[in-house]
N, C-alpha and C positions, 0 to 999 in steps of 0.2 A: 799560855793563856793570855787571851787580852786584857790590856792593863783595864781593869774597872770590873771585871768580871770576878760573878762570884762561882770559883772548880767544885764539882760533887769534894766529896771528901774521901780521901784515897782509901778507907777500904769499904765502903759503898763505891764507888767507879770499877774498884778489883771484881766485888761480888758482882756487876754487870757483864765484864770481860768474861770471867768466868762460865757466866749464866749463856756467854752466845748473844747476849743481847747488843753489845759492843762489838764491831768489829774491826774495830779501824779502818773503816771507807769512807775518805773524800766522796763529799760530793760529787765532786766532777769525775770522778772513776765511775758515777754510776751510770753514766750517759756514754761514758767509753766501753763499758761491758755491754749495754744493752746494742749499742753498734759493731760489737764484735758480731751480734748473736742476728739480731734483722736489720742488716746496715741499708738495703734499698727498700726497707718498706717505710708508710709513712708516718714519721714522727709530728708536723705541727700541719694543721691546716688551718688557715684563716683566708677568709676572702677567695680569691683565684687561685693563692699558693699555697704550695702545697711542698713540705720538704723535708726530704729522708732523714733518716738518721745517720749516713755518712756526711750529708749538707750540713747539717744540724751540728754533727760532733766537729769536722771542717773548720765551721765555721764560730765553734767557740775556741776551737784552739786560735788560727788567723787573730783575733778578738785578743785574744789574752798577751798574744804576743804585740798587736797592736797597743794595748792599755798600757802595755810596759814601755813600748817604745814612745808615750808620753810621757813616762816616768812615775808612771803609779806602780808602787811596791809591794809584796806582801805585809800584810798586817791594815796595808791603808782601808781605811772606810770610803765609800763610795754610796753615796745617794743615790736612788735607782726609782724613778717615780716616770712611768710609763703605763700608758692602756693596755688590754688584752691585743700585743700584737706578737708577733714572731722572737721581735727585736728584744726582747724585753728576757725570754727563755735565751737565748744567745748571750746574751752580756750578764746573766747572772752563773749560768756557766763557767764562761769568759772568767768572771771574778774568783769565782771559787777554781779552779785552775793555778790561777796566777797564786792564788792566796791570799789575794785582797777581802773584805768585807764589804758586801752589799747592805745600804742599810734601807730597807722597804719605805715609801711613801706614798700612800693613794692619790689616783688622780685626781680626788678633788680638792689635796691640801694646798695649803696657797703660803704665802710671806712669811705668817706666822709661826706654821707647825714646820715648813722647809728648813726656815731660819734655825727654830730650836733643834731640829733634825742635827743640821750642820754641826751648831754649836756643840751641843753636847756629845758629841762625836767624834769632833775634828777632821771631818768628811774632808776629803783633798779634792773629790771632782762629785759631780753632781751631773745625773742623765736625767734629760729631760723629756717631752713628748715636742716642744717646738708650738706649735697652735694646735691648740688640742677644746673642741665642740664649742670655739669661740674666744678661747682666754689665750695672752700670747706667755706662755711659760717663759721666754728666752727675757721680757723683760723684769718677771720676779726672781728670774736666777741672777741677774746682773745686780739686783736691789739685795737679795741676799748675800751676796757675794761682799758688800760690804762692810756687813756687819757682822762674816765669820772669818776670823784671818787664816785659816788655815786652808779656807777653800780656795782652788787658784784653774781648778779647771772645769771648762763646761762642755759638757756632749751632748746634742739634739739629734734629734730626727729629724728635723730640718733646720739644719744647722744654717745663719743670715751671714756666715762667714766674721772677721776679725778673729775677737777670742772667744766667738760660740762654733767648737768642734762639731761638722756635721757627722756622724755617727757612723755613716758608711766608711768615713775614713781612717775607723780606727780596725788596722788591717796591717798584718803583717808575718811575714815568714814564721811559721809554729817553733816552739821553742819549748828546751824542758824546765818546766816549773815544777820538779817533785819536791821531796822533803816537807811537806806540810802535817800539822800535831794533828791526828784525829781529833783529838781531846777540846780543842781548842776552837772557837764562835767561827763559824762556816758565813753565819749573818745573823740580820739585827731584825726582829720583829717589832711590830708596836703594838702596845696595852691596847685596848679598847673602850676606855673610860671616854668619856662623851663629856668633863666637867672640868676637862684641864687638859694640858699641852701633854700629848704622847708618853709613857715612861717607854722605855727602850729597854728590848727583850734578848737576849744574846742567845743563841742557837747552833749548837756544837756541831760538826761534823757527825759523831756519833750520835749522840741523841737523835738526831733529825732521820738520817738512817735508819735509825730503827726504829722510829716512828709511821715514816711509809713504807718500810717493809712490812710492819705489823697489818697497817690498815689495808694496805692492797690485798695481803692473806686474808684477812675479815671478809674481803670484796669477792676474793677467790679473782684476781683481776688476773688478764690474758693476753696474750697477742688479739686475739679476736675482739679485746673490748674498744670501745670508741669514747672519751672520758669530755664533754661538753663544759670548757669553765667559760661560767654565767660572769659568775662573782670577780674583782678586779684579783688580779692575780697575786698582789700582794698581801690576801687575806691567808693567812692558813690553812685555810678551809679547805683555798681553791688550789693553794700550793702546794701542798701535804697531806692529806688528807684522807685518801691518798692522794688527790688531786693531781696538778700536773706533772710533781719529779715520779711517784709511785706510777703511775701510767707510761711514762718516758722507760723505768726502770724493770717493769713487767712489757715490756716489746710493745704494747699498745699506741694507740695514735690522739693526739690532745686537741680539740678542736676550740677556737677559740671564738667568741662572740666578744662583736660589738656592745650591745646592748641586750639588758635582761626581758625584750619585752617576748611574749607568746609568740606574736610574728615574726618574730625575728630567730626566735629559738628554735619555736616549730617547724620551720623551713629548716634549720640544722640539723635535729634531731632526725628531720625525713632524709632528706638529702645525704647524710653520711651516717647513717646508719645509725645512731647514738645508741649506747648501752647504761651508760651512768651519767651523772650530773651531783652538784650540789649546790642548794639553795636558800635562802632563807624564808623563814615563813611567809613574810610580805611576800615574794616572788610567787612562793607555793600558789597561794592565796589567787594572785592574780592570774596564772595559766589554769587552776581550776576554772575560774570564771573562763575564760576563754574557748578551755575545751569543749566547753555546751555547744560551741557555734564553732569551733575549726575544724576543719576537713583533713588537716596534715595526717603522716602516717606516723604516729608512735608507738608502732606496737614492737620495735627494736629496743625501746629501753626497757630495761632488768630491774633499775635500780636508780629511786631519785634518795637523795642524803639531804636532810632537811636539817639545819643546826645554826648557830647565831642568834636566837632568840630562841622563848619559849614557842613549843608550836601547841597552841589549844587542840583537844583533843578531838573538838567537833571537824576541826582543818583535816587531821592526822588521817579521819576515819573515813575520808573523800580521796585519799592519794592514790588508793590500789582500785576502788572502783572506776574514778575517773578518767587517770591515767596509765592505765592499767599495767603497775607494776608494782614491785614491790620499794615498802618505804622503809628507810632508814634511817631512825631518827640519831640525831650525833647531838652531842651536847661537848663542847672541846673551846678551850682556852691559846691564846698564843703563846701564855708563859708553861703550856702545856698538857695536863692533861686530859684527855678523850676518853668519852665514853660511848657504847655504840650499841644500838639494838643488832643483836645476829639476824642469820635465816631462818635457823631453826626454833626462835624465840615464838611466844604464844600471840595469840592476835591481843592482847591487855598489855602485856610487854610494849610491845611495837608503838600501839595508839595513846598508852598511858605512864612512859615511862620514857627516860632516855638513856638504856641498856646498862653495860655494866663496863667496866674498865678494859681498855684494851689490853694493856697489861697484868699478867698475873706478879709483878712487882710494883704495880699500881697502890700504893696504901693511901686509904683515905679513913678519915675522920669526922664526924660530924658532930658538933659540939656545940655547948651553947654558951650567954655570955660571958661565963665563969672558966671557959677553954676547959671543961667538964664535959668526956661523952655523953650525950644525949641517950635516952632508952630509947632501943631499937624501933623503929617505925616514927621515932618523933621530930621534929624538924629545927635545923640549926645549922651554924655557919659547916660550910664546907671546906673542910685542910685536905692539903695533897702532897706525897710527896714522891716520887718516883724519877724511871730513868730516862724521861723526856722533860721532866719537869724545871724550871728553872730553879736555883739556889740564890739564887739574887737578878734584880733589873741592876743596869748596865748604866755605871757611875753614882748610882741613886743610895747610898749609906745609908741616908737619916730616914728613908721610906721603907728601906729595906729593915731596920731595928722592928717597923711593926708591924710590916706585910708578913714578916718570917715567924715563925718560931724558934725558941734556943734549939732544937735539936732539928730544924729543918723544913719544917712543915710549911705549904705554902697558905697564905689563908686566901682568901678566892674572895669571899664577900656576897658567894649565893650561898643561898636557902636554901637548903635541899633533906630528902628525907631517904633512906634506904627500904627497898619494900624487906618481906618476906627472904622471897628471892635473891636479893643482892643487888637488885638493879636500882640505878638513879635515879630519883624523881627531882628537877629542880622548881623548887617555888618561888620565888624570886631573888631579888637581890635584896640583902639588908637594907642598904638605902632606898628599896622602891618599898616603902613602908609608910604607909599614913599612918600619923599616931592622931589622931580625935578624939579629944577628948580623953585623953588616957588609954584608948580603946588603939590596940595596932590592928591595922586593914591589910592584909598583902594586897598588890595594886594586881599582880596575876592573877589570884583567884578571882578576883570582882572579873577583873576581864573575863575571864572563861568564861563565867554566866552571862553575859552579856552577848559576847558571841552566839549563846548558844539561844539567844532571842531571834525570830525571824525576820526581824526589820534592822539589823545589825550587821555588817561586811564586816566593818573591822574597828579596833575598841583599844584604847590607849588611858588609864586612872590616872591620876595624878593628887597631888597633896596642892593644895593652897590654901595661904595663912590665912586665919578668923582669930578674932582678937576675943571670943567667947571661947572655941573647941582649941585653940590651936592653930589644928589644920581642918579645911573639910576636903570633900572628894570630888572633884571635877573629873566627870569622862568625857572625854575626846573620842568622836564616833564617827562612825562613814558608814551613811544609812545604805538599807539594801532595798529601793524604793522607795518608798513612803516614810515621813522620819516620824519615830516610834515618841508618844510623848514620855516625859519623864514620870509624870504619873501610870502609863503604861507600863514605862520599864522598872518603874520600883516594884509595882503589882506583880510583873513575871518570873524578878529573882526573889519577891516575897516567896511564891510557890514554888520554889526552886529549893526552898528550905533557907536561904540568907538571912544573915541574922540582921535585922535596921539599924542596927551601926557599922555595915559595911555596905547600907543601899546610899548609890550615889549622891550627896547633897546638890549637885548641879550638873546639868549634859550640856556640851557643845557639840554641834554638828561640822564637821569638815569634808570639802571634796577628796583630801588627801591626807595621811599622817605623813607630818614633817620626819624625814629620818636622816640619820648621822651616815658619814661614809661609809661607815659598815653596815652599813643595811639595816640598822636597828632604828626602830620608833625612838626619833630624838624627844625624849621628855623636858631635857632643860627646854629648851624652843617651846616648850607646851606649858610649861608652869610660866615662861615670860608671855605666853600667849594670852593664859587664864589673866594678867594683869590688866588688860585690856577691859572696853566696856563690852558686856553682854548680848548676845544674841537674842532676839526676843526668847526662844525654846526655855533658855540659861532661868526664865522667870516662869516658868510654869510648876503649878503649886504641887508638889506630891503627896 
């Protein structure tokens, strides 16, 4: 186990072995089996190329042998922050191979979050993307290179030569790298908190394994499927989910996009055939609109996975007419666990819920401030603890004393309620809570009723301080034509049944919500915004 990590405890790990859920498969055994089985059909297509899964397995063994012949070891970490390209599925193969740890970075972190990456990792080499939609990466990796000492190597995509390795040339004669611990961090996910520098997520060989083998099973995924990652590849979401290993590992083919727009997707989706995708609601959102006016052909995809935010249910209840498939709402963490509407789930399920645990060793709790179950149906923090789930973030002790529970539990920080049924309902995050006045707001539910206003595309609450309430409640909106007045909109969620202390104290109009690199409505950005002076709308009386 890697030093800083926190191991299941041996006889919870044994009842997984046992249970078949554990199997002791390297990652990179999974991409060797699935090339045993369709070695010339196609594994990755981006752009023009297109390339099998003997190129593909090839070319992470070459890779790994190359990595070494730089003198990166098993155990070492390795920073890996690259766009949806070919290069990127190659060299994290490549690592888990060798035994190295990949530790994920999106492409739009920059000094800051690279830096703390490095550091608290003690990353030895760091991949980069080279110039990537304008910014030159090669010279934030020489400024970080400064201020981590253990960092000593660089690998680009287009590498400017000296000591920034161009990436083609880490190549050489295959070699064997076996003896690697199941048990032990494959790679390093990041939190997705939006209010502070990355915690670092450790992610086992087994866990992660029987993570996209679960969900591919959920997907019923195939040689026949075609799997579209929208989202950057170092999401979860888009990696596991089943995303691109569970599609590489079901004989299927991974197609990658540049960018999330309709145009760009919808041409993908026609052209190779697409059968799944996953997205986030904002995305959802904008190919709805789209689809009124594109001509593309999507009537090949099965199945879009909508997960990363809440998706309102007026969104939810547009996915299978518009784009005529079936929706699948996912609610899932990187420290773990997922939740997933089935097929055979009721149409309330699907548009009103976000299904039920993938795992039947999935335990969850919902609890309120007294770490006291909550009575069924009623709404409270969410604990998790299971065999994907993590047991501690990676070197983080003093965080880990109050994210855990003494016997395990992880505590998540959403809202959520369990129906009837079993299934997940989440309601927000404990921190996305206006307290007014004594009075707590969920900032989701305001949303929802908003959305479900006709002059409203998309709707983002927020808390800003009043030296009378507290806080009051500023919405962030993006009219859908004509912008709706605030005396309008307080009238609409009146008859909607809302109760006037959770109708908005103030609306701001935007062309766009600001969102963080995971796709989610950046609300810090939005409460620094509300500090600003007023749009005229902001003073209209309600």
């Amino acid at each position: 186990m890697v030093e800083g990590s926190t191991p299941w405890p041996a006889d919870v790990a044994q009842r997984y072995r046992r249970a078949g859920l554990w199997r002791g498969e390297p990652l990179g055994a999974l991409l060797r089996a699935a090339t045993a089985e369709h070695g010339q059909a196609t594994a990755l297509v981006h752009g023009d190329r297109r390339i099998s899964y003997t190129e593909l397995d090839r070319w992470a063994d070459r890779m790994a042998a190359g990595f070494a012949r730089y003198g990166i070891a098993p155990g070492d970490r390795v920073v890996v922050q690259l766009p949806n390209v070919p290069e990127f599925v190659a060299v994290c193969f490549a690592l888990f191979r060798l035994g190295a740890k990949p530790v994920f970075a999106l492409p739009a972190h920059r000094s800051q979050e690279i830096g703390h990456l490095c550091r608290i990792t003690g990353a030895v080499a760091y991949v980069l993307p080279g110039v990537h939609r304008g910014f030159d990466h090669r010279v934030l990796a020489k400024q970080v290179r400064s201020g981590a000492p253990a960092l000593r190597l660089l690998f680009s995509l287009s590498g400017q030569g000296g000591d920034v390795i161009d990436l083609s040339a880490v190549d050489d004669a295959p070699r064997d790298f076996t003896g690697q611990d199941p048990s032990d961090a494959a790679f390093f996910l990041l939190s997705g908190g939006t209010t502070a520098l990355p915690k670092v997520i450790p992610r086992t060989h087994d866990d992660y394994a029987y993570q996209v083998r679960a969900t591919a099973e959920v997907l019923s995924m195939s040689t026949s499927d075609v799997y579209l990652a929208v989202l950057p590849l170092e999401f979860n979401f888009t990696w596991g989910c089943p995303g691109v290993v569970g599609t590489l590992a079901s004989g299927g083919t991974v197609v990658l996009a540049d960018d999330p727009t309709a145009d760009d997707c919808f041409a993908l989706i026609a052209a190779e055939r697409v059968t799944v995708t996953s997205v986030v609601p904002s995305i959802a959102q904008m190919w709805l609109e789209a689809a009124s006016w594109s001509e593309a052909d999507l009537s090949s995809l099965r199945v879009v996975q909508i997960g990363g935010a809440k998706l309102q249910r007026s969104v939810a209840e547009r996915i299978t007419p518009v784009l005529g498939c079936q929706l699948q709402q996912v609610f899932g963490m990187a420290e773990g666990l997922l939740t997933l509407t089935r097929p055979g789930d009721g149409h309330e399920a699907v548009v009103a819920t976000q299904g039920s645990p993938l795992s039947e060793a999935d335990e969850i709790r919902i609890v309120g401030p007294d770490d006291r179950d909550v009575a069924p149906g009623e709404v409270g923090e969410l604990l998790t603890r299971g065999p994907y789930t993590l047991r501690g973030y990676y070197r983080a002790p003093e965080h880990n004393a109050i994210a855990f529970t003494d016997d395990g539990f992880y505590r998540s920080g959403d809202l959520a309620r369990l129906t009837a049924d079993g299934d997940l309902v989440i309601e927000g995050r404990i921190k996305d809570v206006v307290i007014r006045g004594g009075d707590k707001i969920s900032a989701a539910e305001v949303e929802g009723h908003l959305l479900g206003h006709p002059g409203v595309l998309r709707a983002a609450v927020v808390g800003v301080p009043d030296d009378f309430l507290g806080e009051r409640t500023c919405a962030y909106l993006v009219a859908a034509g004509e912008r709706p007045t605030l005396h309008d909109l307080k009238s609409a969620l009146r008859d909607r049944g809302l109760a006037d202390y959770k109708l908005p104290d103030r609306v701001e109009f935007l062309d766009e919500l600001p969102v963080t690199p995971l796709g989610k409505v950046d609300k810090k950005a939005l409460v620094l915004l509300a500090d600003r002076p007023r749009t005229p709308v902001a003073n209209q009386k309600g």
